[in-house]
C-alpha positions as CSV (number, residue, x, y, z in Angstrom):
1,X,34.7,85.9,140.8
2,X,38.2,87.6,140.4
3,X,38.1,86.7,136.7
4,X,34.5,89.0,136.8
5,X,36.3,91.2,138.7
6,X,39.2,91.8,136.1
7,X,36.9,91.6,133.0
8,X,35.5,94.6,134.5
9,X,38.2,96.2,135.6
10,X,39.7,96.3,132.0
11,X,36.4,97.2,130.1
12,X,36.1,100.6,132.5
13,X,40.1,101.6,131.8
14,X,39.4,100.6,127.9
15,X,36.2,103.3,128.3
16,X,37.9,105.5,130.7
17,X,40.4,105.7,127.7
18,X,38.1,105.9,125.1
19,X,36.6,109.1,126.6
20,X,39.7,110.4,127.5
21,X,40.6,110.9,123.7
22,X,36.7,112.2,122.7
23,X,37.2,114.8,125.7
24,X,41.0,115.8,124.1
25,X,39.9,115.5,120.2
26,X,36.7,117.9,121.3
27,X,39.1,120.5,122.8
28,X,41.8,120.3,120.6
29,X,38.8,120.8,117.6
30,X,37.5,123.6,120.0
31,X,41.2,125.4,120.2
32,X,41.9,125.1,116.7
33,X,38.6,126.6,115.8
34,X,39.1,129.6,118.4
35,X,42.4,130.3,116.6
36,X,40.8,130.0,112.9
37,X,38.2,132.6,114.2
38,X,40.6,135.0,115.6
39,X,43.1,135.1,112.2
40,X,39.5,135.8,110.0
41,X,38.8,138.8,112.6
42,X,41.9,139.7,111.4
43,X,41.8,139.5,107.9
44,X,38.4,141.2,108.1
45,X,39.8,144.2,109.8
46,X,42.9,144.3,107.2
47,X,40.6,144.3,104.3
48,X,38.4,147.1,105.3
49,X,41.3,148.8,106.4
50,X,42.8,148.8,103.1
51,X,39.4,149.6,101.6
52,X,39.5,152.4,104.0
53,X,43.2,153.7,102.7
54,X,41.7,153.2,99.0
55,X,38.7,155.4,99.5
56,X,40.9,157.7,101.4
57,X,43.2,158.7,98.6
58,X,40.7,158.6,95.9
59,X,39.0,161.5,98.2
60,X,42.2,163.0,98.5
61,X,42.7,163.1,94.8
62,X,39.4,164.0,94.1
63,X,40.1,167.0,96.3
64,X,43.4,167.6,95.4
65,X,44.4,166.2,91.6
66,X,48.3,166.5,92.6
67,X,48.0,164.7,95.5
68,X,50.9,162.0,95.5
69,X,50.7,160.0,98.7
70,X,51.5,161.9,101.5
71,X,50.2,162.7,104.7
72,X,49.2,159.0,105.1
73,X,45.5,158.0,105.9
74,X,44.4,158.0,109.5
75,X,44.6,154.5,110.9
76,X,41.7,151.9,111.4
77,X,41.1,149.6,114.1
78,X,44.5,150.3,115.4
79,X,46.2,149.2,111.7
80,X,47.2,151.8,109.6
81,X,47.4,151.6,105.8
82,X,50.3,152.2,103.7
83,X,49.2,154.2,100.5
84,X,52.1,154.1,98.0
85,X,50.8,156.2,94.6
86,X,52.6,156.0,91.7
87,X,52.2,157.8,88.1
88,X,50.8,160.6,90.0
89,X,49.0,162.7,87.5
90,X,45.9,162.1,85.3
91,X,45.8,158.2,86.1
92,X,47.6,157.2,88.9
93,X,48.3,153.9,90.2
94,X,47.2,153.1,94.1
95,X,48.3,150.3,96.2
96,X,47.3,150.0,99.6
97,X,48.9,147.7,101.7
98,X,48.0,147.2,105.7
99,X,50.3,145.0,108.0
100,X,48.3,142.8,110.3
């Protein structure tokens, strides 16, 4: 009877373990997913931020031809875009660049 007794006393601690590391490998997959999501959001936003500062200075040099950069464009979902022109004149150069 005590042999019984400590058969199944070891098979419920090995599946008492065995679920304890499905339950941690499920959360840790959970967390890690969570934090993947959250970075994406982020890239999102940057990207149609930028897009955003692009549009904005080829409106502004479509209003203006000798526009050259300055005032900055408004910011977007709390990031603001850095709009650096060079070879201002008949074909500039934009680069927009947002900090996230």
């Amino acid at each position: 009877m005590n042999r019984e007794r400590g058969v199944a006393l070891a098979m419920m601690i090995m599946m008492a373990l065995v679920a304890a590391i499905s339950i941690y490998a499920i959360l840790f997959m959970a967390s890690s997913q969570a934090r993947q999501a959250a970075f994406n959001a982020s890239s999102i936003r940057a990207r149609y931020a930028a897009e955003v500062g692009l549009v904005w200075a080829q409106q502004q040099l479509h209003d203006n031809p000798a526009y050259c950069g300055t005032p900055p464009p408004p910011p977007v979902s709390g990031m603001t875009p850095l709009v650096t022109m060079t070879n201002c004149g008949p074909t500039p150069t934009i680069t927009v660049t947002v900090n996230f």
